[in-house]
C-alpha positions as CSV (number, residue, x, y, z in Angstrom):
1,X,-10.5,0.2,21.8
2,X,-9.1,3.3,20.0
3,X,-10.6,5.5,17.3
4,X,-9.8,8.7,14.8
5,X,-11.3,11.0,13.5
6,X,-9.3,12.6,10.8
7,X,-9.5,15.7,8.5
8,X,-7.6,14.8,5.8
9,X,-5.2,12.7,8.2
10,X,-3.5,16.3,8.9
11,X,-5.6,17.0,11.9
12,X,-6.5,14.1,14.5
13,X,-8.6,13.8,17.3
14,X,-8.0,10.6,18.7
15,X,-10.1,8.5,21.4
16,X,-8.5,5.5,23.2
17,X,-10.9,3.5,25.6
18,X,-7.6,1.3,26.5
19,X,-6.7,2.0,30.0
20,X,-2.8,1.8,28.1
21,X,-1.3,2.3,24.9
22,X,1.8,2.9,23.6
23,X,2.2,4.5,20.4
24,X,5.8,5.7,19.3
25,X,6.7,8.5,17.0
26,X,9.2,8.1,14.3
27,X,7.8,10.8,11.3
28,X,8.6,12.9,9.1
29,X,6.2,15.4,10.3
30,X,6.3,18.1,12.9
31,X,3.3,17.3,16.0
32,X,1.4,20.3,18.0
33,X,-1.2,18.9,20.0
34,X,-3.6,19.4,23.0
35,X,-4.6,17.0,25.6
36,X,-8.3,16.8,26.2
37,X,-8.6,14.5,28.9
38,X,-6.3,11.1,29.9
39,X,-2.5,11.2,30.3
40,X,0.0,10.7,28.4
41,X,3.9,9.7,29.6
42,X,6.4,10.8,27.1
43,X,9.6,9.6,26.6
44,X,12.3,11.5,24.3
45,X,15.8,9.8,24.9
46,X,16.5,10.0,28.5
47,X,14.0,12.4,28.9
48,X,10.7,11.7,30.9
49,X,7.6,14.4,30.1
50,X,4.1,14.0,31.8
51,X,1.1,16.1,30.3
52,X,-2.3,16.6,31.9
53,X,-5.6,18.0,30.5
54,X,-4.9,21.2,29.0
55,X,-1.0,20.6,28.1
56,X,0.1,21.6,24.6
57,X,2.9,20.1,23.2
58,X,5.2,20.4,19.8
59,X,7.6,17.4,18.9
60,X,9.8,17.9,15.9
61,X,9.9,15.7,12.8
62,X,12.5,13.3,13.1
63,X,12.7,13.2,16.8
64,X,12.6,9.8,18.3
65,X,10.0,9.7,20.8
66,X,7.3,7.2,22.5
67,X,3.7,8.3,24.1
68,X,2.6,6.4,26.8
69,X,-1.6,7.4,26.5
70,X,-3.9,6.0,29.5
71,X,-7.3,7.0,31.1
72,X,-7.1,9.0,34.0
73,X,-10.1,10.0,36.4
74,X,-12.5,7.8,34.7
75,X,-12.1,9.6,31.4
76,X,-10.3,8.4,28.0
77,X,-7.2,9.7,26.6
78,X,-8.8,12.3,24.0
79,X,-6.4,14.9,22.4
80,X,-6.8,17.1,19.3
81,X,-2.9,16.3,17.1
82,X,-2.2,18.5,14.1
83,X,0.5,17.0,11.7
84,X,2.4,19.8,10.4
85,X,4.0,18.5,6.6
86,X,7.2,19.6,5.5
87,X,5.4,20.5,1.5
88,X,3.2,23.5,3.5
89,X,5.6,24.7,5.7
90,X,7.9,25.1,2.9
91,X,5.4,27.0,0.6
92,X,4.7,28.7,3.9
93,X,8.2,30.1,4.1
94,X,8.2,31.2,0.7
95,X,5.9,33.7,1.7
96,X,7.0,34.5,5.5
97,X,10.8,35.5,6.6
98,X,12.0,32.9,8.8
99,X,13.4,34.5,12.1
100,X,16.8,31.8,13.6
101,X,17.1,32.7,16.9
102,X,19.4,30.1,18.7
103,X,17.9,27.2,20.6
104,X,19.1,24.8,22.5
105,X,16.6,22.7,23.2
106,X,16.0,19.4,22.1
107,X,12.9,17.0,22.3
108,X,9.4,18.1,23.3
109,X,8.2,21.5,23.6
110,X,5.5,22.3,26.3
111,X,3.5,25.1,26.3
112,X,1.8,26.8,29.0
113,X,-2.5,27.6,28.8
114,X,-2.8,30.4,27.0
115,X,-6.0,32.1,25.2
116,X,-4.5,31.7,21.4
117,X,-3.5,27.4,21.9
118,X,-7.4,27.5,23.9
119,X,-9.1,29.1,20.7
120,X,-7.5,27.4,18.1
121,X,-7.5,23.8,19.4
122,X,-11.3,24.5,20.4
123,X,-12.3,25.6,16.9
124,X,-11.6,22.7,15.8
125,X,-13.8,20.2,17.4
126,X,-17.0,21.1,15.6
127,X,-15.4,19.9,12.5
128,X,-15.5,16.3,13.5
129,X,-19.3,16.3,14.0
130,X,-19.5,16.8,10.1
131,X,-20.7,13.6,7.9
132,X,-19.7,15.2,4.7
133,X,-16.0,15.9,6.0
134,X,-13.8,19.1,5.9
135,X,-13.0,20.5,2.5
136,X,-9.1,20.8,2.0
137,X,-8.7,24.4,2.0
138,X,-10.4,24.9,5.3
139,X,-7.8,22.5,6.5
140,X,-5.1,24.5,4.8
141,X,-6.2,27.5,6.3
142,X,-6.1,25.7,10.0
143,X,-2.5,24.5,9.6
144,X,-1.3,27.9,8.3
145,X,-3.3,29.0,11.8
146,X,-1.1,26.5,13.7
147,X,1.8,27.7,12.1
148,X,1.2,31.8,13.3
149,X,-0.4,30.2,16.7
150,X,3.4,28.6,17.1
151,X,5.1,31.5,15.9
152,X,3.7,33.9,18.2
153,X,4.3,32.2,21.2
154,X,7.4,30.6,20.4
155,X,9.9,32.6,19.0
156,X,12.4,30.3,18.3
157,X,10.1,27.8,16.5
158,X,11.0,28.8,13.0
159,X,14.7,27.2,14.2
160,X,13.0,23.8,13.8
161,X,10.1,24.5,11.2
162,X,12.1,26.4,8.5
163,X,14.7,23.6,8.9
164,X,14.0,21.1,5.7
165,X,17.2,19.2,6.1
166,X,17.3,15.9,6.7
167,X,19.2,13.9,9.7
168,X,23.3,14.0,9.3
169,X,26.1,11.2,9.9
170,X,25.8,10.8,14.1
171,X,28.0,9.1,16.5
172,X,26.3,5.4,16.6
173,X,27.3,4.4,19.2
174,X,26.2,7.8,21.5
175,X,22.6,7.4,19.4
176,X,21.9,3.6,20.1
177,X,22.9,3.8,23.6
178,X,20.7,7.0,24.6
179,X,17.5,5.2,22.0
180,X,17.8,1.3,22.3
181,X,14.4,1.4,23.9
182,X,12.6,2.2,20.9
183,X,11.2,-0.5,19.4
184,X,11.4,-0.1,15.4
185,X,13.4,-1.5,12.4
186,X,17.0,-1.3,11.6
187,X,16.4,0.7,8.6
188,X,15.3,3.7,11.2
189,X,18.0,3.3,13.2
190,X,20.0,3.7,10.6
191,X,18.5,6.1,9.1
192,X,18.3,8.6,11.7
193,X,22.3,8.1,12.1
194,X,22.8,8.9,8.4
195,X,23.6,6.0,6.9
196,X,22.4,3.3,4.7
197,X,21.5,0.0,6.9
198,X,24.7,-1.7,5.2
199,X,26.8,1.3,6.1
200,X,24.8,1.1,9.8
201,X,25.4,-2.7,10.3
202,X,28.7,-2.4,9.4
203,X,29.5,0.5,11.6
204,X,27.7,-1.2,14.6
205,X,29.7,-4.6,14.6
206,X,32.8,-2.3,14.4
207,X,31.4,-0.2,17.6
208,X,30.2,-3.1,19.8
209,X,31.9,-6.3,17.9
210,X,27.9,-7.9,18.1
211,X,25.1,-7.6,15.3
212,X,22.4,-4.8,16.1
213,X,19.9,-7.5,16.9
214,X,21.5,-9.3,19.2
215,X,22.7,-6.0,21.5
216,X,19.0,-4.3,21.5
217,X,17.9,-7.3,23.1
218,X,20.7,-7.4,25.5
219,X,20.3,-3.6,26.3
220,X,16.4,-3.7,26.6
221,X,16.7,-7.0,28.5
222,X,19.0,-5.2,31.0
223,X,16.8,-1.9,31.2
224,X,13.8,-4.5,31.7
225,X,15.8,-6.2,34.8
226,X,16.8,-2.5,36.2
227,X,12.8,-1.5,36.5
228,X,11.8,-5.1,37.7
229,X,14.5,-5.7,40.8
230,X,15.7,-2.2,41.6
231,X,12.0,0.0,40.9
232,X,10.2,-3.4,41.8
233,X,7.7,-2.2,39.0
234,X,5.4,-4.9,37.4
235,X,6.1,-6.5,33.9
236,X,3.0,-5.1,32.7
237,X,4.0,-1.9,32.9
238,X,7.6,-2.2,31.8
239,X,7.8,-4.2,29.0
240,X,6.7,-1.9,26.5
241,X,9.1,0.8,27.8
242,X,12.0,-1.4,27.9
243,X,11.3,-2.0,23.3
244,X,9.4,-4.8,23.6
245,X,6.3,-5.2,21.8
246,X,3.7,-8.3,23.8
247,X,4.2,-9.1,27.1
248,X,4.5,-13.0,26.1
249,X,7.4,-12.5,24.0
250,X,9.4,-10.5,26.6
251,X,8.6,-13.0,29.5
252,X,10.1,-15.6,27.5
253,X,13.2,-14.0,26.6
254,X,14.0,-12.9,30.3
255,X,13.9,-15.9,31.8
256,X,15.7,-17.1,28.6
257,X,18.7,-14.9,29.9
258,X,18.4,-14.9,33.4
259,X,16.8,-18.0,34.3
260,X,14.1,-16.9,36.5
261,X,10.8,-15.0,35.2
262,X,9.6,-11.0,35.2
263,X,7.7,-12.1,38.1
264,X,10.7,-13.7,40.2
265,X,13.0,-10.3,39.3
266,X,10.8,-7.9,41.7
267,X,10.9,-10.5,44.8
268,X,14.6,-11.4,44.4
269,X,17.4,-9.6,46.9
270,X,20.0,-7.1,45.3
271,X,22.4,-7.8,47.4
């Protein structure tokens, strides 16, 4: 069982009672957020983050990324997630001098405990005890703290939230072999590759000479088989990582393909 509690679906603090659940991130919003209590697995491309009670993380808007959340130590996975819109940050800006200094780095931000992430993201429980709700310029003043809260402590933040551009032309076939795993339409594959889904599907037949449906299968079927004989990992706890959404529907298309079941994969030799 999962629940929110919004203010003014800006600032989130949800509960999940599920021992698992996956939730991916494909927005058009910036994410800061603190975890309360649980775990939560993230996975950014071929990158692999873990964050504990008291981690602070920033993920940037258009960055491809899944959240594995999960009780840990008896408790639910609780977190307090701010969702940072492109509209205030750019009437932020108008006001404040962005400062670029160069970044290299790519995917999720973690931040170590620090006084200023423990004061804001505590002020802002209270506010979910109120019936009545927050009024929106309370709100407004929160994410303009988030904003200076980020800014102070990262100094090359403004790189990625005084950047309003939206995602250029990529190599396709670098992009769909670093991201097959996540599970979400064509239209958002080919969007974050620049292109319109007729320019994408046409460009992907050229690249791999199959459709786009029928090589995301292939691919996650193959990452699926990797976890199951070589990591002897369960099904259960693969199949979601591997792009596929119920269990059901991925056992049947393994053995589809390979003729034995999930199951069989982790008892069967590699040699």
């Amino acid at each position: 069982m999962s629940s929110y509690w919004t203010l003014p679906q800006e600032i989130m603090l949800p509960c999940i009672q599920d021992k698992y659940f996956q939730h991916e991130v494909i927005s058009g919003d910036h994410s800061f957020g603190h975890l309360i209590s649980g775990e939560v697995k993230a996975n950014i491309g071929d990158q692999t983050h873990i964050l504990k009670p008291g981690d602070t993380w920033f993920v940037p808007r258009n960055q491809l990324a899944t959240f594995f959340k999960s009780s840990k130590d008896g408790q639910p996975y609780k977190s307090v997630t701010i969702c940072i819109r492109v509209e205030r940050l750019k009437e932020y800006y108008s006001r404040h001098e962005p400062v670029m200094v160069a970044d290299q780095h790519h995917g999720i931000r973690q931040y170590e405990a620090h006084p200023l992430l423990e004061s804001f993201f505590g002020s802002l429980l209270p506010y979910f005890d109120l019936e009545e709700g927050v009024p929106p310029a309370i709100v407004s003043v929160k994410i303009e703290e988030a904003i200076t809260v980020l800014r102070t402590l990262d100094k090359t933040i403004d790189r990625w939230l005084a950047n309003f551009s939206e995602p250029g032309k990529l190599d396709l076939a670098d992009f769909m072999e670093k991201n097959f795993m996540f599970n979400m339409p064509l239209q958002k594959f080919a969007y974050f590759t620049g292109r319109s889904l007729t320019t994408f599907k046409t460009d992907f037949k050229k690249a791999f000479q199959v459709s786009p449906q029928r090589w995301l299968t292939q691919k996650r079927l193959e990452l699926a088989h990797y976890h199951l004989s070589e990591k002897k990992r369960r099904p259960a706890d693969i199949y979601l990582e591997a792009g596929f959404e119920n269990l059901s529907h991925f056992s049947f298309a393994f053995k589809k393909k390979f003729g034995y079941s999930p199951v069989e994969a982790t008892t069967r030799s590699t040699y």
